[in-house]
C-alpha positions as CSV (number, residue, x, y, z in Angstrom):
1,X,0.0,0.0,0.0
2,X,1.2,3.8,-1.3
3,X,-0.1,6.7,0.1
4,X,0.9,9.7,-1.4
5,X,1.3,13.0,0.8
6,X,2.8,16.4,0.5
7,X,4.7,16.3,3.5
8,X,3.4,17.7,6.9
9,X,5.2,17.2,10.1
10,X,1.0,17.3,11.5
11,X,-0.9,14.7,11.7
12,X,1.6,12.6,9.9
13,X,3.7,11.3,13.1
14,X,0.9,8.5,13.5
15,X,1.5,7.3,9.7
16,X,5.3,7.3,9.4
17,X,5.2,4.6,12.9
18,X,3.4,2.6,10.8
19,X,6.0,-0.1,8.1
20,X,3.3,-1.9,6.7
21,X,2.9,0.5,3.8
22,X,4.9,3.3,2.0
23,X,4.9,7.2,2.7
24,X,5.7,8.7,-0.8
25,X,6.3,12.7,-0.6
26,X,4.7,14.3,-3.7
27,X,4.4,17.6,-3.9
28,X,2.5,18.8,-7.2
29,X,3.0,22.5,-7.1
30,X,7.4,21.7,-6.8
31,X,7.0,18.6,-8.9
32,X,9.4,17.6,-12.7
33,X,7.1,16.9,-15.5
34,X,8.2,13.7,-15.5
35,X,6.9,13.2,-11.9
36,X,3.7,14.8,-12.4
37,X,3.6,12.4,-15.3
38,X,4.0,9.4,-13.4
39,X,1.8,10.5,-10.8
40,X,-0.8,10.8,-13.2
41,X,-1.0,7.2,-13.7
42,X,-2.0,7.3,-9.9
43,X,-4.5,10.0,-9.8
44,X,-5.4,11.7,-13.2
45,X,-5.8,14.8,-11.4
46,X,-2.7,14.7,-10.5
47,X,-3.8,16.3,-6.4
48,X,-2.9,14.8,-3.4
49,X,-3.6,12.9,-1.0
50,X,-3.9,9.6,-3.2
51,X,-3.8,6.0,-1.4
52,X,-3.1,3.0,-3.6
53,X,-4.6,-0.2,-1.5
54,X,-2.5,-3.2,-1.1
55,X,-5.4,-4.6,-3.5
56,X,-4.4,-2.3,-5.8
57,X,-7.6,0.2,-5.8
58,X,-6.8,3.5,-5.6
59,X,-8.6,6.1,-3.5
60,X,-8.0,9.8,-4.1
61,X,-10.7,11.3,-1.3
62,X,-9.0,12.4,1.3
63,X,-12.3,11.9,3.1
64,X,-12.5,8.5,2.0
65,X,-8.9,8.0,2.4
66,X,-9.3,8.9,6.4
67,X,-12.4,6.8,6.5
68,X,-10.3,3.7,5.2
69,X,-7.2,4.3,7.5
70,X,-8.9,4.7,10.6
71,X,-10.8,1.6,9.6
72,X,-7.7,-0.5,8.8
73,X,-5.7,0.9,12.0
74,X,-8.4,1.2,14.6
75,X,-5.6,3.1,16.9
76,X,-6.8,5.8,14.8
77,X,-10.2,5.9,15.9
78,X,-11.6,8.2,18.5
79,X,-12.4,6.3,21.4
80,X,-16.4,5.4,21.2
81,X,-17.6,6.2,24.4
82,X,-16.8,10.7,22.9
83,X,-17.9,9.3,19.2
84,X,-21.6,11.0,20.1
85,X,-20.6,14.1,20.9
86,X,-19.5,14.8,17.3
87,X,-23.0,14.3,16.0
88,X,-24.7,16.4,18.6
């Protein structure tokens, strides 16, 4: 699994302590033509965040993207007992 960032040190400590997939800094506004080209074959709009699944679906919603992380890694969940609060 690939997920594809421009780099932040927030909010991103949680994901580099994680080795089961691979942090790849893009950055689209600093980015070669050749690496927005290759990029392109990820997400054809060519923005970021993009996750490639170890499936090999691609997800380029960072909405969706949080959704199926916190999922994955339920560390990243909020704890449920507070989850009610957010829907008050």
């Amino acid at each position: 699994m690939a997920i594809f960032v421009i780099m932040n040190p927030h909010g991103i400590s949680e994901l580099k302590a994680m080795d089961d997939f691979e942090l790849v800094e893009y950055n689209p506004y600093t980015a070669t033509e050749e690496e927005r080209s290759e990029y392109k074959k990820v997400n054809p709009h060519g923005t970021v965040p993009a996750l490639v699944t170890s499936e090999g679906d691609i997800m380029i919603e960072g909405a969706a993207i949080c959704l199926y992380l916190a999922q994955l890694y339920e560390k990243l969940l909020p704890d449920l007992q507070y989850e009610a609060q957010y829907y008050k």
